[in-house]
C-alpha positions as CSV (number, residue, x, y, z in Angstrom):
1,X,111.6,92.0,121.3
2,X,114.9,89.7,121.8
3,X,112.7,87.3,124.6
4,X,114.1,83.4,124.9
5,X,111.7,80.8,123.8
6,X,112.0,77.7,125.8
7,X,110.5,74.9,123.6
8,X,109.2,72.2,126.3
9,X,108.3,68.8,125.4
10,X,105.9,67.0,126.8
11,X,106.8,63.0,127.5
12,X,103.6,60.7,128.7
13,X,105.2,58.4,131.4
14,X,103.6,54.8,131.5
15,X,103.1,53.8,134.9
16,X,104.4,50.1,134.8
17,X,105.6,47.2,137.3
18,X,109.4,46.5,138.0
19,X,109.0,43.3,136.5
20,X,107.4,44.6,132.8
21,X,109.9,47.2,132.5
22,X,112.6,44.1,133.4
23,X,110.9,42.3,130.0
24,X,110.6,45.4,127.5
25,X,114.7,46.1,128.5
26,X,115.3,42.6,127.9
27,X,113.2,42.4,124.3
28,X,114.6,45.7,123.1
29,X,118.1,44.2,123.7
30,X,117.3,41.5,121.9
31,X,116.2,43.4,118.5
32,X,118.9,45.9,118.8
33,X,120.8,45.6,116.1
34,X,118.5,43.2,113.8
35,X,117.1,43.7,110.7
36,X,113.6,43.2,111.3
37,X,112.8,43.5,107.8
38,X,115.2,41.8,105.6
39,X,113.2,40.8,103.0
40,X,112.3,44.5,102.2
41,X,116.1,45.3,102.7
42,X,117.2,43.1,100.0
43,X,114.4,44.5,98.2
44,X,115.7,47.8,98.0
45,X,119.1,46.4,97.7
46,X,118.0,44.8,94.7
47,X,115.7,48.0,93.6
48,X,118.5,50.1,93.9
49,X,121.9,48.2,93.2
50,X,121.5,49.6,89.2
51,X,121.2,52.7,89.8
52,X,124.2,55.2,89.5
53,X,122.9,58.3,91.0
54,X,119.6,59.3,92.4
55,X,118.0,62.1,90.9
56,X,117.5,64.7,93.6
């Protein structure tokens, strides 16, 4: 009855050159830390900015 469950994830590894995983480091340390979608940010800025308390 009291048997350990291992839960085991399964990851699907991309076989790819030196050189492409060189340029996906480089563009994903380029948009970390953007906003890549500001204008639906201020969106929901503006959306919510009135609001006192959300009703959960």
């Amino acid at each position: 009855m009291g048997q350990d469950k291992k839960t085991v994830k399964k990851a699907n590894i991309i076989s790819m050159s030196k050189a492409t995983k060189q340029k996906i480091a480089e563009v994903a340390e380029e948009i970390n830390g953007k906003n890549l979608f500001t204008d639906k940010i201020e969106l929901a800025k503006k959306t919510l900015q009135n609001l006192k308390s959300l009703p959960i």
